[in-house]
C-alpha positions in Angstrom: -28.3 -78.4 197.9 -25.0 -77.4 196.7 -23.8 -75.1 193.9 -24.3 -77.5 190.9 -20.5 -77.6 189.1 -22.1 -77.1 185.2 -24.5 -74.0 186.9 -24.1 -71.7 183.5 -26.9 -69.3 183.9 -28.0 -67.2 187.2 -31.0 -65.7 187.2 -31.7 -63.2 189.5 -35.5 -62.7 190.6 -35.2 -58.7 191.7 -38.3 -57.4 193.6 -37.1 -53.7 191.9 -38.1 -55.1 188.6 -41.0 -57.5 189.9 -44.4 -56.9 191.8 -44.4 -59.6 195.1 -47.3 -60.9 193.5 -46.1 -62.4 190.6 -43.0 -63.2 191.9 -43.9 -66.8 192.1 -44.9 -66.6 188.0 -42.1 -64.7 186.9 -40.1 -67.3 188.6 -41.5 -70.4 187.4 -41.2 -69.0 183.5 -37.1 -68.6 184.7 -36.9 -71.8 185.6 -38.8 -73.7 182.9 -36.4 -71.9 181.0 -33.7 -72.9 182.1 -32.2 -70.8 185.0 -29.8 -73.1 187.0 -29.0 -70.9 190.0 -32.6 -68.1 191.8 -31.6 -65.5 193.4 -34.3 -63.3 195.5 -33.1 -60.1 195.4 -35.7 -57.6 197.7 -33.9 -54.4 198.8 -36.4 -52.7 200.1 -38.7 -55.2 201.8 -38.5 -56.0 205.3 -36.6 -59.7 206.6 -40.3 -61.3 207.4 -41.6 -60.5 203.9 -38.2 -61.8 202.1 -38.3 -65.0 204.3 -42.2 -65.4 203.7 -41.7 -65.3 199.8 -38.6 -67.4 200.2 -40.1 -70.1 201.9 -42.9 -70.4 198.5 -40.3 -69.8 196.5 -37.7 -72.8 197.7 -40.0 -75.6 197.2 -40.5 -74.7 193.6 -36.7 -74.3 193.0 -36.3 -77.8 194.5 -38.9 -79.0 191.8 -36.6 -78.0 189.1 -33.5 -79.0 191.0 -32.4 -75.4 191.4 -30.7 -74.0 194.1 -32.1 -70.6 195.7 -30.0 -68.2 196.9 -31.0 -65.1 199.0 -29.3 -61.5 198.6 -28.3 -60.5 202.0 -29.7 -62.1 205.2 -28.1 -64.8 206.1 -29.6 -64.9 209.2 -32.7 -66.1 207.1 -31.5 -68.8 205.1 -31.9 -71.5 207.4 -35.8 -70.5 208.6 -36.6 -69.7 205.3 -35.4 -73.1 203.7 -33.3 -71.2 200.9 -30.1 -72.9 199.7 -27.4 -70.0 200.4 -27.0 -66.3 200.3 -25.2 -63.7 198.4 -23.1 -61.0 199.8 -21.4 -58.1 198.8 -18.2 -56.5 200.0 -19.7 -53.7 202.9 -22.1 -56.7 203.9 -21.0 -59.3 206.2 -17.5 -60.6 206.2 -17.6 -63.8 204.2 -15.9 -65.9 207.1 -18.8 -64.7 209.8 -21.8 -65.8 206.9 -20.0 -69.0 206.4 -20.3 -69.8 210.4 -23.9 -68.4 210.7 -25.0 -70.4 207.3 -23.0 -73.3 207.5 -20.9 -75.4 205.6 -23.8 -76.7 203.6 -24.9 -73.8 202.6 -23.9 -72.0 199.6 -21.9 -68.9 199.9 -21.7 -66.5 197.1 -19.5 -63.2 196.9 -20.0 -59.8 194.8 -16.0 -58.7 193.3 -15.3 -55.5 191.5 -12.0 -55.9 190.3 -9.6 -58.5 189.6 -7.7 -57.8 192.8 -11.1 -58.4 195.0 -11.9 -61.6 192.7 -8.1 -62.7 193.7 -8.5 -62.4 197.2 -12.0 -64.2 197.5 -9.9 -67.3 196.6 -9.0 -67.4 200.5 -12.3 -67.0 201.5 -15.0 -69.8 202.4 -17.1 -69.0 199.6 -18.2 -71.2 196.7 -18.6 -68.7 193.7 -18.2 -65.2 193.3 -19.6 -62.4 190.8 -17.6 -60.3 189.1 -18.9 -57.0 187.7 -20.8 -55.0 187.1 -19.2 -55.3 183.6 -21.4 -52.9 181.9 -23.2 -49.6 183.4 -26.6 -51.1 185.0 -29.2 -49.6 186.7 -29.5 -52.4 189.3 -25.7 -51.2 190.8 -26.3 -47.3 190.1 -23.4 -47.0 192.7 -20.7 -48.8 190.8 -19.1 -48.2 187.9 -18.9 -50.4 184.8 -15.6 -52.5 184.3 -15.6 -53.4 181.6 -14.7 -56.7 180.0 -10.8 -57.5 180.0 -10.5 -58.5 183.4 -12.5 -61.6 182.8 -9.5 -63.7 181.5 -7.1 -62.1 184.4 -10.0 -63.2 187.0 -10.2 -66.6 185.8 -6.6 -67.4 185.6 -6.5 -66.1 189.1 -9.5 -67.4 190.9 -9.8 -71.2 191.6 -13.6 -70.6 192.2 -16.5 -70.4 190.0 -16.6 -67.2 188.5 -20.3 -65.4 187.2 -20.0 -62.7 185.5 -22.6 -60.1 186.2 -24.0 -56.4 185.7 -25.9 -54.9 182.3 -25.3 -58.5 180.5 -28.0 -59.4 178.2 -28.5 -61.7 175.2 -27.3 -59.2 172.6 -24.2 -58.8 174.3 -23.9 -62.6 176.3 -21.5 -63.5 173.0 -19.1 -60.0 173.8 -19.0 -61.0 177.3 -18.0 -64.6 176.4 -15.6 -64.1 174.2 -13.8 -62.3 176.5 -13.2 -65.4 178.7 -16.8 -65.9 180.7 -18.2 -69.0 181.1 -21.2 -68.6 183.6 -22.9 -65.1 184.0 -26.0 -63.4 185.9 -28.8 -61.6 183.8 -31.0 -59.5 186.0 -33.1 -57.4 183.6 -32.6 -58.7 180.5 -34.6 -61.7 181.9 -37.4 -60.3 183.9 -38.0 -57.3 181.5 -38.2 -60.0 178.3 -41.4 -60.1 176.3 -40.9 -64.1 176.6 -39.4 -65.0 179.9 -38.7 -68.6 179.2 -37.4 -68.5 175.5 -35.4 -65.2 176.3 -33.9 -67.8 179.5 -33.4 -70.6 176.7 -31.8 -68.6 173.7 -29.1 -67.6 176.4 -28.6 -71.0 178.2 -28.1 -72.6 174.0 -25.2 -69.9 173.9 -23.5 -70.9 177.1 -23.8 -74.4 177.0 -22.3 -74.2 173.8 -19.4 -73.8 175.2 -19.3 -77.3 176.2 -20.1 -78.8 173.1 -17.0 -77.2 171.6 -14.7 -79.0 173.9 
């Protein structure tokens, strides 16, 4: 499966936030709501347990069409039947995950700055994200910045661009309005009273964008 072109809203299913056992849950609610792009995001579990959850998890994100995506690991996309991985800058060069992945696959890379979001346009990856624009707790070791490199980064880059880090519905219209178009949303999702309307009161915003055209 490859990254689908009007993908809007990327959820990200974050074992930090979420007990293994009801990952599966919590992940079926973000997809009936709407999440277009999973990512399985498990820092601290070992590669057997990601791939085991990976492999429940990929037939259900095939059921809604969805591609999954694993943070880190490439090595285990192909056993564990995911759809891509995610890498950051100190992980993996981009050119070595494409080879071990294939072309298939989907590639996605983390940017901190409009010069890295510039210079991912060389790489073989299909999106990146850019952020973290706000302060966030899930990247407690990089700081915020900030919103007015959106536009520069999307006049630069000739790839799919999602913007990422402390975005949440409250601010989703701040962070468009400064030029975003797709974005991640880690714990505003998973931390929601109502998984799936909190999901579909953010996907009405962004598609909105389309109806406007």
């Amino acid at each position: 499966m490859k990254l689908p072109p009007t993908a809007r809203l990327y959820g990200i299913l974050d074992l930090g936030y979420v007990e293994p056992s009801s990952a599966m849950e919590v992940a079926d609610q973000m997809l009936d709501g709407g999440v277009q792009i999973l990512q399985l995001r498990a820092k601290k579990f070992a590669p057997p347990e990601i791939c085991a959850l990976a492999k429940d998890l990929a037939p259900l994100c095939q059921k809604f069409g969805v591609p999954l995506i694993l943070n880190d690991h490439p090595e285990l996309v192909r056993e564990s039947r995911a759809d891509g991985v995610h890498v950051g800058q100190d992980d993996l060069p981009v050119e070595a995950v494409r080879k071990m992945v294939g072309e298939d696959a989907i590639v996605g890379l983390s940017t901190h700055s409009v010069e890295q979001a510039s210079a991912a346009s060389m790489l073989p990856a299909d999106y990146i994200g850019f952020g973290p624009l706000f302060a966030t707790p899930t990247k407690p070791d990089y700081s915020a910045i900030g919103t007015s490199g959106i536009f520069e980064a999307h006049r630069l880059v000739n790839l799919p661009i999602f913007c990422i880090g402390g975005i949440k519905r409250e601010n989703l219209p701040e962070v468009m309005d400064a030029g975003a178009s797709r974005v991640v949303i880690v714990s505003g999702i998973l931390q929601a009273p109502d998984i799936v309307s909190y999901c579909r009161s953010c996907l009405d915003l962004l598609t909105a964008i389309d109806a406007d055209v």
